[in-house]
N, CA, C and O atoms as CSV, one atom per row, in Angstrom:
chain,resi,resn,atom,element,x,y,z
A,1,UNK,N,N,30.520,15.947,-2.416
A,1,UNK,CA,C,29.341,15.126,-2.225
A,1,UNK,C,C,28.330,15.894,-1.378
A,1,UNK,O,O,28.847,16.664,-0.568
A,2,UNK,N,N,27.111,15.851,-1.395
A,2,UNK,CA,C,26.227,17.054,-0.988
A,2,UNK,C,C,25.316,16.065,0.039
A,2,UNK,O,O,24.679,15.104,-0.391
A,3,UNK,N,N,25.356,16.468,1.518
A,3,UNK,CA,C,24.642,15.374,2.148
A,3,UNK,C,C,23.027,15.454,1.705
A,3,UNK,O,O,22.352,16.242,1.042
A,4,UNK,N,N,22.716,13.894,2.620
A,4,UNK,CA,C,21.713,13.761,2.160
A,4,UNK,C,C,20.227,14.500,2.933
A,4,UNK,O,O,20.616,15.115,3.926
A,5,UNK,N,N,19.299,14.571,2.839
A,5,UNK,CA,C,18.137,15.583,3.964
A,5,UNK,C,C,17.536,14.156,4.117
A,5,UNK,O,O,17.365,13.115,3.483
A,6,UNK,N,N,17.280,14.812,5.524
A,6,UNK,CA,C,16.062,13.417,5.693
A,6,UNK,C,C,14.777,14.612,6.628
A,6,UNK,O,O,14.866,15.668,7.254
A,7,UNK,N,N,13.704,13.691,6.246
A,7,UNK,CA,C,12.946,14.436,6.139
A,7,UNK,C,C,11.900,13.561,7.595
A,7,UNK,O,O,11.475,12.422,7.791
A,8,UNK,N,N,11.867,14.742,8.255
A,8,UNK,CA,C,11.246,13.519,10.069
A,8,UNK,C,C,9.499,14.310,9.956
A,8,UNK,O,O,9.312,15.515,9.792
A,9,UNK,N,N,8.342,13.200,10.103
A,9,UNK,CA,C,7.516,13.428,9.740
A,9,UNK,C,C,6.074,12.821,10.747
A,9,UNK,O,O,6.508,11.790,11.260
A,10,UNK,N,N,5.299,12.926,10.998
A,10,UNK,CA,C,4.020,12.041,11.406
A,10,UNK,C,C,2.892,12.238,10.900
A,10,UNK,O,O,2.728,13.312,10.322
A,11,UNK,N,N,2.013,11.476,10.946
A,11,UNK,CA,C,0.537,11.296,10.199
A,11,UNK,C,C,-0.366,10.784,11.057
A,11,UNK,O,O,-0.467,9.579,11.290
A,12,UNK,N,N,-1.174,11.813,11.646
A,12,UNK,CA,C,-2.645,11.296,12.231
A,12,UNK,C,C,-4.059,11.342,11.100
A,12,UNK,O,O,-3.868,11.466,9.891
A,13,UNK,N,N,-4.967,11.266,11.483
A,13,UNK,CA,C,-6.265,11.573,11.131
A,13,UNK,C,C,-7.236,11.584,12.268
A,13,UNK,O,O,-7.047,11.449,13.477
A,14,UNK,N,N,-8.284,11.772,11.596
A,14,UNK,CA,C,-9.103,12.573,12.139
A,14,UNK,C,C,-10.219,13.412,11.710
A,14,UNK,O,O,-10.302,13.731,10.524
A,15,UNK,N,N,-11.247,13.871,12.724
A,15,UNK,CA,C,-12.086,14.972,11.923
A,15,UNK,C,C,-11.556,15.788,12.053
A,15,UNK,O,O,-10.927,16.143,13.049
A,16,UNK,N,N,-11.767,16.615,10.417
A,16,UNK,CA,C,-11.604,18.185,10.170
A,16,UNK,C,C,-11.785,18.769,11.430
A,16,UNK,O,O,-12.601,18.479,12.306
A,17,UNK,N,N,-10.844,19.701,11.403
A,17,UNK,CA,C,-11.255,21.022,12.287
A,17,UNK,C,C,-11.088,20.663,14.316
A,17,UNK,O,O,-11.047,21.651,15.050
A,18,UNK,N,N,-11.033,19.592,14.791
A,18,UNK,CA,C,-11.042,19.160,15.895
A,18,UNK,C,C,-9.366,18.962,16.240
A,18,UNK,O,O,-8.425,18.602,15.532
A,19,UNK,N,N,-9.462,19.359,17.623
A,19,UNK,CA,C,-7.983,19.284,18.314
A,19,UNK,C,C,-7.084,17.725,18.198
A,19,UNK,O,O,-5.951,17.581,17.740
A,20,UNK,N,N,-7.739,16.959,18.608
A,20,UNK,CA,C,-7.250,15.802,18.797
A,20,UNK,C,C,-7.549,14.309,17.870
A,20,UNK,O,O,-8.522,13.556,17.880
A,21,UNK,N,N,-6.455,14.273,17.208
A,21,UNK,CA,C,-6.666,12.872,16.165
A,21,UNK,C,C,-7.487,11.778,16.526
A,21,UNK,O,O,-7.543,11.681,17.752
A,22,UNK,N,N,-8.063,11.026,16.006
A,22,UNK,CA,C,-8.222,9.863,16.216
A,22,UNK,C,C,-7.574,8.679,16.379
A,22,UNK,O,O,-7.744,7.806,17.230
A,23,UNK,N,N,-6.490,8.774,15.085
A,23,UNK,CA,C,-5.905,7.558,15.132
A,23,UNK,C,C,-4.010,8.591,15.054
A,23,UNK,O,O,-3.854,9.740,14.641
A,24,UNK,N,N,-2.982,7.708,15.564
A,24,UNK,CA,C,-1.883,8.680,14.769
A,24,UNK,C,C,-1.186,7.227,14.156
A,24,UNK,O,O,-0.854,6.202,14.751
A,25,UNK,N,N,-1.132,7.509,13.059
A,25,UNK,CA,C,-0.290,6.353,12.400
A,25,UNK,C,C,1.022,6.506,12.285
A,25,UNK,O,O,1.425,6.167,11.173
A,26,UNK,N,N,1.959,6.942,13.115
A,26,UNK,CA,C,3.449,6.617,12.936
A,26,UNK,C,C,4.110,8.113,12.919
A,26,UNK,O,O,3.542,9.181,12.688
A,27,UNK,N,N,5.525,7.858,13.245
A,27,UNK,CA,C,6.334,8.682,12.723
A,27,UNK,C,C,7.338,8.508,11.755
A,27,UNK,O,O,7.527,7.298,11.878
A,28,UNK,N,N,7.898,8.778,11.119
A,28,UNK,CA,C,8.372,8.308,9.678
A,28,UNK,C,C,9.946,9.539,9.662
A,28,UNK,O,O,9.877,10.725,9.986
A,29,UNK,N,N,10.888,9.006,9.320
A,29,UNK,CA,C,12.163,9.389,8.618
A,29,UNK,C,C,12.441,9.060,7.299
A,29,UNK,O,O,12.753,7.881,7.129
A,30,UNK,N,N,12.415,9.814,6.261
A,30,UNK,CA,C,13.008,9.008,5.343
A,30,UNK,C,C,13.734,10.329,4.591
A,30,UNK,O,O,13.708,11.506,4.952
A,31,UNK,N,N,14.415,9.701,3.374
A,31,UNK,CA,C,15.564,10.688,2.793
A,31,UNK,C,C,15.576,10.666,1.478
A,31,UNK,O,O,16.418,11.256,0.800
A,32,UNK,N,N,14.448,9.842,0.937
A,32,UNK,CA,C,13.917,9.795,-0.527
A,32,UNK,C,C,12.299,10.455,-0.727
A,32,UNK,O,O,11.377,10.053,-0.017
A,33,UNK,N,N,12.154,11.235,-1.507
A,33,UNK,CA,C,10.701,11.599,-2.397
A,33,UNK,C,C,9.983,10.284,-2.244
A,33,UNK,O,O,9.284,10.157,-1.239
A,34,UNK,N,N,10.031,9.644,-2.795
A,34,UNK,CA,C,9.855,8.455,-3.031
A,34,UNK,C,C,8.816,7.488,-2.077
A,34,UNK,O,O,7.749,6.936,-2.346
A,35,UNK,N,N,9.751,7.558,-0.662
A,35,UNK,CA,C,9.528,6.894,0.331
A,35,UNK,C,C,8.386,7.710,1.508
A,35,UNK,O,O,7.672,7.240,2.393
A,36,UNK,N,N,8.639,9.257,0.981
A,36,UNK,CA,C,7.554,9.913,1.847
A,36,UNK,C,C,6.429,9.446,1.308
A,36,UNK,O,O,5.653,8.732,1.943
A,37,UNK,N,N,6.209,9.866,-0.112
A,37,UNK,CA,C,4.734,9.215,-0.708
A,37,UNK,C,C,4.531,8.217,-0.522
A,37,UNK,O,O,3.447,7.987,0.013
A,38,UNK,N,N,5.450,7.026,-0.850
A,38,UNK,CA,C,5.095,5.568,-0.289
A,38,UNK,C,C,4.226,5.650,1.345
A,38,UNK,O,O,3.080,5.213,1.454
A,39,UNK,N,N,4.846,6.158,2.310
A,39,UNK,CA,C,4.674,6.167,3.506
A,39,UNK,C,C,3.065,6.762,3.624
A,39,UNK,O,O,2.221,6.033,4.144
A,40,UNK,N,N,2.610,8.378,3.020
A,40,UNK,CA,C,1.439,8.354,3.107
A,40,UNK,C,C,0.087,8.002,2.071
A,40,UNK,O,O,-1.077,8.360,2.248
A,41,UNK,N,N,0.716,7.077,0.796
A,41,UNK,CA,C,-0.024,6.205,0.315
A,41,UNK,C,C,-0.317,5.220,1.124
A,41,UNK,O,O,-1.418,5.110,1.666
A,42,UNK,N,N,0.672,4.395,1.280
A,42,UNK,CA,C,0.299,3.093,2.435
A,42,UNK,C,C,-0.624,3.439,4.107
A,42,UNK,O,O,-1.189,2.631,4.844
A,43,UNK,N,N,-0.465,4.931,4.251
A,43,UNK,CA,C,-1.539,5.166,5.583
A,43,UNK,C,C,-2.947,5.503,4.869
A,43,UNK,O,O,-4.031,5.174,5.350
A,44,UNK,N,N,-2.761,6.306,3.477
A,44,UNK,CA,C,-3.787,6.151,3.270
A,44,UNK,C,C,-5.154,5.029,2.757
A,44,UNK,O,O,-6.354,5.013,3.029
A,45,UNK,N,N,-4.123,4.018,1.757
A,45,UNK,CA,C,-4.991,2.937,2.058
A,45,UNK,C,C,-5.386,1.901,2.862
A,45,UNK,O,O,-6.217,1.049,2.546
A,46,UNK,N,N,-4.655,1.988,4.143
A,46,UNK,CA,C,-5.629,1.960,5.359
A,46,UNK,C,C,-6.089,2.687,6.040
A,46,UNK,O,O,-6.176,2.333,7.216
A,47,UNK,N,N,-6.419,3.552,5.798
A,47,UNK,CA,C,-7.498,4.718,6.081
A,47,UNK,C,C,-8.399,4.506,5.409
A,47,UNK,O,O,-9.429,4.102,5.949
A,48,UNK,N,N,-8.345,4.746,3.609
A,48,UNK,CA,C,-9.713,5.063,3.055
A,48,UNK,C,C,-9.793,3.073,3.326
A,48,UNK,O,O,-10.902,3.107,3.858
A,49,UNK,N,N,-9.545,2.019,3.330
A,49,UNK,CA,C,-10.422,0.809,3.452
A,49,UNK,C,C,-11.400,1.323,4.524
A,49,UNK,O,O,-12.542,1.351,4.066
A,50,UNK,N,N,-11.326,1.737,5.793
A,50,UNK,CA,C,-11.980,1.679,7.173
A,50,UNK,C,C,-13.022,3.123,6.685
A,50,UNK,O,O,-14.173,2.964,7.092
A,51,UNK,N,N,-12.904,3.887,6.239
A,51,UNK,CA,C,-13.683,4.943,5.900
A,51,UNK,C,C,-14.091,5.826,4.715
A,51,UNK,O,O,-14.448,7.004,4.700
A,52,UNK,N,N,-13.910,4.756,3.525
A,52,UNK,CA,C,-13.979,6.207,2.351
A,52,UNK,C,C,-14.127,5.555,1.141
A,52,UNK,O,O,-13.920,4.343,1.203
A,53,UNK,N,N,-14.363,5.911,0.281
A,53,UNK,CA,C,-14.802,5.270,-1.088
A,53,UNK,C,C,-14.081,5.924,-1.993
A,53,UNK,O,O,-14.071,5.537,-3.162
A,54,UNK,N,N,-13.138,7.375,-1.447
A,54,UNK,CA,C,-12.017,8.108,-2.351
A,54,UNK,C,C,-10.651,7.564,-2.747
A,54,UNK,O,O,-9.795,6.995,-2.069
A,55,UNK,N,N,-10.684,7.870,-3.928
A,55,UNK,CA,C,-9.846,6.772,-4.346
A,55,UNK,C,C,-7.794,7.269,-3.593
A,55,UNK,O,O,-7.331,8.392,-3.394
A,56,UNK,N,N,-7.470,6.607,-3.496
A,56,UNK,CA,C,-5.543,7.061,-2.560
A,56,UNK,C,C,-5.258,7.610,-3.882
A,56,UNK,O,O,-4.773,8.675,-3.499
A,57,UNK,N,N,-5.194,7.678,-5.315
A,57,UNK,CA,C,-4.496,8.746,-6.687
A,57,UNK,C,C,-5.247,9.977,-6.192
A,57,UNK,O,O,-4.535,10.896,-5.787
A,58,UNK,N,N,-6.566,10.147,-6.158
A,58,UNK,CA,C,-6.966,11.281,-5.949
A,58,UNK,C,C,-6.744,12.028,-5.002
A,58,UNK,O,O,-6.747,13.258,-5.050
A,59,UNK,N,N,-6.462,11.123,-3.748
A,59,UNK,CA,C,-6.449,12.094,-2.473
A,59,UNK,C,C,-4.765,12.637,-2.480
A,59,UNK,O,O,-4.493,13.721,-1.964
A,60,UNK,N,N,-3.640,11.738,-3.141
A,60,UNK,CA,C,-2.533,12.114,-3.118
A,60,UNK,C,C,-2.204,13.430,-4.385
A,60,UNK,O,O,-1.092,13.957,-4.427
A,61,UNK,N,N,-3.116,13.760,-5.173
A,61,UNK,CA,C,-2.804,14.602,-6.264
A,61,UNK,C,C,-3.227,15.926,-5.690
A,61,UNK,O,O,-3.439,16.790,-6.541
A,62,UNK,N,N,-3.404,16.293,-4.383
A,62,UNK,CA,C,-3.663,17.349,-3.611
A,62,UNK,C,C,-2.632,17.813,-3.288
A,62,UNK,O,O,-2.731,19.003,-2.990
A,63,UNK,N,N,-1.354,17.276,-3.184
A,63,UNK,CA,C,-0.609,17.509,-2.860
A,63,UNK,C,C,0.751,17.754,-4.049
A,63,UNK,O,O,1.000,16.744,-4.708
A,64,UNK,N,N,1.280,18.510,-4.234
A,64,UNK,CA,C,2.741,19.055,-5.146
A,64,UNK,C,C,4.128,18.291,-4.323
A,64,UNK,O,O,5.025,18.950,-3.798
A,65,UNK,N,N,4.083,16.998,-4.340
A,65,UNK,CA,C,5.218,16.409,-3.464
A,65,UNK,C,C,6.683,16.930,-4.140
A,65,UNK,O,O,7.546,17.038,-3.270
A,66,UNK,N,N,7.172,17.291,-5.558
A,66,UNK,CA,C,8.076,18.220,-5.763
A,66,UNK,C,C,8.661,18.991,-5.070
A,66,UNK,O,O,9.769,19.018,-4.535
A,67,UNK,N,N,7.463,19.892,-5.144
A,67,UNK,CA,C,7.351,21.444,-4.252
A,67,UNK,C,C,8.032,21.143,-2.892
A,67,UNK,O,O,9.052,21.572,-2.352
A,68,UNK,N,N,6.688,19.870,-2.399
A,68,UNK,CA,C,7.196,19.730,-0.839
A,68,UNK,C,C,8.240,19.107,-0.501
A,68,UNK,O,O,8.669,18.983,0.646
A,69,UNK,N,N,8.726,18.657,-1.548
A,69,UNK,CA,C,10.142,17.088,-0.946
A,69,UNK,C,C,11.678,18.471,-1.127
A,69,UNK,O,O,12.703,18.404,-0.449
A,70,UNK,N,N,11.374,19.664,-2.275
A,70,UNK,CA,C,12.178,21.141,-2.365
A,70,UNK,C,C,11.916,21.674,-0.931
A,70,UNK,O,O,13.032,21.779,-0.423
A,71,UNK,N,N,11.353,21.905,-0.399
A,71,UNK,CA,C,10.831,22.859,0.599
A,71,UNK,C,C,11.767,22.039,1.642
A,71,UNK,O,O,12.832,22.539,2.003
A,72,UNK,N,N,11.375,20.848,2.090
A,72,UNK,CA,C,11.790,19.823,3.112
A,72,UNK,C,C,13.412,19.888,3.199
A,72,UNK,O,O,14.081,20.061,4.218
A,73,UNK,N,N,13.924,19.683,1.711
A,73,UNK,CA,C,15.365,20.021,1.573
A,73,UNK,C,C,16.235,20.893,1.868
A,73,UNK,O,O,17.417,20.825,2.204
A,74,UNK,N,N,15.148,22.145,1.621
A,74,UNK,CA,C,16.472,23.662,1.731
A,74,UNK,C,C,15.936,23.879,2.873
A,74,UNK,O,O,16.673,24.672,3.460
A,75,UNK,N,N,14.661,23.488,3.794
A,75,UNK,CA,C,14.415,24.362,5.038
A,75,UNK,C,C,13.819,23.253,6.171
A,75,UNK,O,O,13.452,23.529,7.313
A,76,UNK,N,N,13.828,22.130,5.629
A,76,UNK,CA,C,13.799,21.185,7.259
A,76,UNK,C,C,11.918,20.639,7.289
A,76,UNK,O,O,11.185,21.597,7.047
A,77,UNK,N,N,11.386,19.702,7.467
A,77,UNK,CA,C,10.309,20.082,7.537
A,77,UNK,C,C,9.548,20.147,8.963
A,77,UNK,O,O,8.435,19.622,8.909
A,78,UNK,N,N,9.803,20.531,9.882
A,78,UNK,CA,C,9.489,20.992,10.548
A,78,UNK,C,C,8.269,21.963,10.581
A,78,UNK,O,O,7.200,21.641,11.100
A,79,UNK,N,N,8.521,23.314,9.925
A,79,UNK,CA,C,7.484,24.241,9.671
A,79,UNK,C,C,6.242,23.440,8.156
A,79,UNK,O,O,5.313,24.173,7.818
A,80,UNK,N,N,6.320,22.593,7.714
A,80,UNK,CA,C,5.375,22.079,6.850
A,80,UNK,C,C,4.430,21.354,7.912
A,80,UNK,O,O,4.891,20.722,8.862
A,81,UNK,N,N,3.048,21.505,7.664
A,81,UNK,CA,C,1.827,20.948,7.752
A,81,UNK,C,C,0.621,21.122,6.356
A,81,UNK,O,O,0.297,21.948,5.502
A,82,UNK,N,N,0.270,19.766,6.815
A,82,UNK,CA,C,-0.831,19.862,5.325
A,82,UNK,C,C,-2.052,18.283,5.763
A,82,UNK,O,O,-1.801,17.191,6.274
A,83,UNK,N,N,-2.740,18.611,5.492
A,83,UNK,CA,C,-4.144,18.597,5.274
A,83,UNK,C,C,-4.597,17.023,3.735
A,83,UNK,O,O,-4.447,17.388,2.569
A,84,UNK,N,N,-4.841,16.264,3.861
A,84,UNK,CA,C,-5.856,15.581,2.589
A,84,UNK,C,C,-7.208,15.279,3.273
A,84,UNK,O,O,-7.487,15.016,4.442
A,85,UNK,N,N,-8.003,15.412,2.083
A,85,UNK,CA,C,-9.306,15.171,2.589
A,85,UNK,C,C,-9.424,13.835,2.397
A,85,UNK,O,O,-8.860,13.353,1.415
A,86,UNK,N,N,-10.119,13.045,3.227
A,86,UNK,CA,C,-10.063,11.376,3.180
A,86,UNK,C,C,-11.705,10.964,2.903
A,86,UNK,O,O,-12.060,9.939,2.322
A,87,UNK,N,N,-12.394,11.754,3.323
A,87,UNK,CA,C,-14.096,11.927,3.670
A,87,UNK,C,C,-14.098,13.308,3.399
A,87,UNK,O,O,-13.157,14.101,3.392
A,88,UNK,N,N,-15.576,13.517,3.125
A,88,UNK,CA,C,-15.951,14.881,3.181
A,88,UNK,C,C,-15.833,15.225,5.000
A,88,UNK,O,O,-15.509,16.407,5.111
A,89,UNK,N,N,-15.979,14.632,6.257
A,89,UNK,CA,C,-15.371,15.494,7.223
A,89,UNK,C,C,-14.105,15.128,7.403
A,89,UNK,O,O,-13.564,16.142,7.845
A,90,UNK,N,N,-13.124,14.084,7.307
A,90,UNK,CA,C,-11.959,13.613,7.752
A,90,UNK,C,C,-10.976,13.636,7.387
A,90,UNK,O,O,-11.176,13.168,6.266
A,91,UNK,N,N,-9.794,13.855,7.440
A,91,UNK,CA,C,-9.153,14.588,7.618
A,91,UNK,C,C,-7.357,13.352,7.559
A,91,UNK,O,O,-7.109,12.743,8.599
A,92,UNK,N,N,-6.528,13.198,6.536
A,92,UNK,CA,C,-5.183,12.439,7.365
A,92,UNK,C,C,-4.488,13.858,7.084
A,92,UNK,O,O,-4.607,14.592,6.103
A,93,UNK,N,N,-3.724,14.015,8.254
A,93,UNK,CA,C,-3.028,15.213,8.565
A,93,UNK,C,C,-1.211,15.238,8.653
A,93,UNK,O,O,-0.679,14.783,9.666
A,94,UNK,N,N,-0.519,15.694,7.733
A,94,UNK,CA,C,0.906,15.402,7.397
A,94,UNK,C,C,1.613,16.276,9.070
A,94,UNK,O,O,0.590,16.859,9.428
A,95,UNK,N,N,2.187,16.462,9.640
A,95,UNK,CA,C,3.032,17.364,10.575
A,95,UNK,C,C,4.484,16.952,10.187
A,95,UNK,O,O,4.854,15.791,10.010
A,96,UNK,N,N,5.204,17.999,10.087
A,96,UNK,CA,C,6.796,17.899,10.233
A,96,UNK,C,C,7.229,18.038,11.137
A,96,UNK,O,O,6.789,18.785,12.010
A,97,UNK,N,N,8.390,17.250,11.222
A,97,UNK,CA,C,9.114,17.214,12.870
A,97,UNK,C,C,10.494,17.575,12.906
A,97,UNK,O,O,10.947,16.881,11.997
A,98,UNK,N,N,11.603,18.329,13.459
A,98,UNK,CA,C,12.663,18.106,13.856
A,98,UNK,C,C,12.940,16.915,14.063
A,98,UNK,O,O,12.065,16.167,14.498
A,99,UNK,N,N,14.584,16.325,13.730
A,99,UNK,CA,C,15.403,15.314,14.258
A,99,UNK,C,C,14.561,15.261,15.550
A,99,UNK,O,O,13.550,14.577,15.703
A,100,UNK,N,N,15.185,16.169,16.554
A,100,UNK,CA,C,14.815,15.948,18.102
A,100,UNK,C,C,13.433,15.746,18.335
A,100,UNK,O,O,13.325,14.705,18.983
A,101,UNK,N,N,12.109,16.352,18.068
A,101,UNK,CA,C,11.199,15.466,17.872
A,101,UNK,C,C,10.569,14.059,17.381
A,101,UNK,O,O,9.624,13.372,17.770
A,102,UNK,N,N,11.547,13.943,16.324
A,102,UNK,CA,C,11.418,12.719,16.083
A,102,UNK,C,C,11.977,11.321,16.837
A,102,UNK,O,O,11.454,10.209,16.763
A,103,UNK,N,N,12.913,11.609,17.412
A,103,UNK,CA,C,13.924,10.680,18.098
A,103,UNK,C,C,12.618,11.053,19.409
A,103,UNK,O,O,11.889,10.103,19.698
A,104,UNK,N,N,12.458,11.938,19.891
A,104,UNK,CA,C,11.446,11.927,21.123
A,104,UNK,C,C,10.757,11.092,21.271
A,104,UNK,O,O,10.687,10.475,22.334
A,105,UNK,N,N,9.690,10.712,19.711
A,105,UNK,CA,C,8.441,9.912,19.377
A,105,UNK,C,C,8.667,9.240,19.443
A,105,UNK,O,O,8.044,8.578,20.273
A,106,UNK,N,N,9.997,8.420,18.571
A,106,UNK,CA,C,10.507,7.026,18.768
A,106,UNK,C,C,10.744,6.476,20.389
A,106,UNK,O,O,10.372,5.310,20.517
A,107,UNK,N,N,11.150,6.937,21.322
A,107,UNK,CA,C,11.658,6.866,22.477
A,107,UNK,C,C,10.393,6.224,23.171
A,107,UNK,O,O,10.270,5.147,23.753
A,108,UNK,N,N,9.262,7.500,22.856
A,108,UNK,CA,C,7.878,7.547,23.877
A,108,UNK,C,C,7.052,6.129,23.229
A,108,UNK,O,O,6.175,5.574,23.890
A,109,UNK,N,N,7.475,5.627,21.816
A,109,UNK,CA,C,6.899,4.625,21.532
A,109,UNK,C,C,7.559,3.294,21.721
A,109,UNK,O,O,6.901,2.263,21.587
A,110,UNK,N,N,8.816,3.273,22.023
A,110,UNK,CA,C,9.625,2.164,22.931
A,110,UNK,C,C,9.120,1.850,24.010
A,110,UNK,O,O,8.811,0.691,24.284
A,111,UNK,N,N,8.959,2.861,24.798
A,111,UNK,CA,C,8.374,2.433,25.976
A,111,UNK,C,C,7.390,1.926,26.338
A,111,UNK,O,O,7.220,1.689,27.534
């Protein structure tokens, strides 16, 4: 039986190009393809309601979730970051996390 990957993740936005997010919408675990896209479909359509007239198919077809849900599997996603454009300046921004980062976030958001 071949375990399963789970894949530890967060999503801010923001303007392009600037240090510090605006908003960070969550940190996210999950261990299905499936459920990652679910996760940044559902941030994105509350994102584009508050700012954007781009449609969530278009902004998600930027992305090769295949590729990335392969990548996440054999090497952790940790080293993945990526970018959708939400606005022509703004920005929802994917980061990968270690387990131990992730359990961190959860902790700092208990409190």
């Amino acid at each position: 039986m071949t375990k399963t990957a789970t894949c530890y993740f967060s999503l801010t936005s923001g303007l392009q190009g600037c240090y510090m997010p605006d908003a960070h919408w969550g940190a996210f675990a999950v261990t299905r393809r499936k459920d990652l896209i679910n996760a940044v479909r559902d941030t994105l359509n509350m994102l584009l309601d508050q700012e954007s007239d781009r449609p969530v198919a278009r902004c998600l077809r930027e992305v090769d979730w295949t590729k990335l849900w392969s990548q996440a599997k054999r090497h952790g996603t940790s080293s993945i970051h990526f970018c959708i454009a939400t606005s022509e300046h703004n920005m929802l921004e994917f980061h990968g996390m270690t387990e131990a980062e992730y359990l961190e976030t959860e902790k700092e958001n208990d409190d």
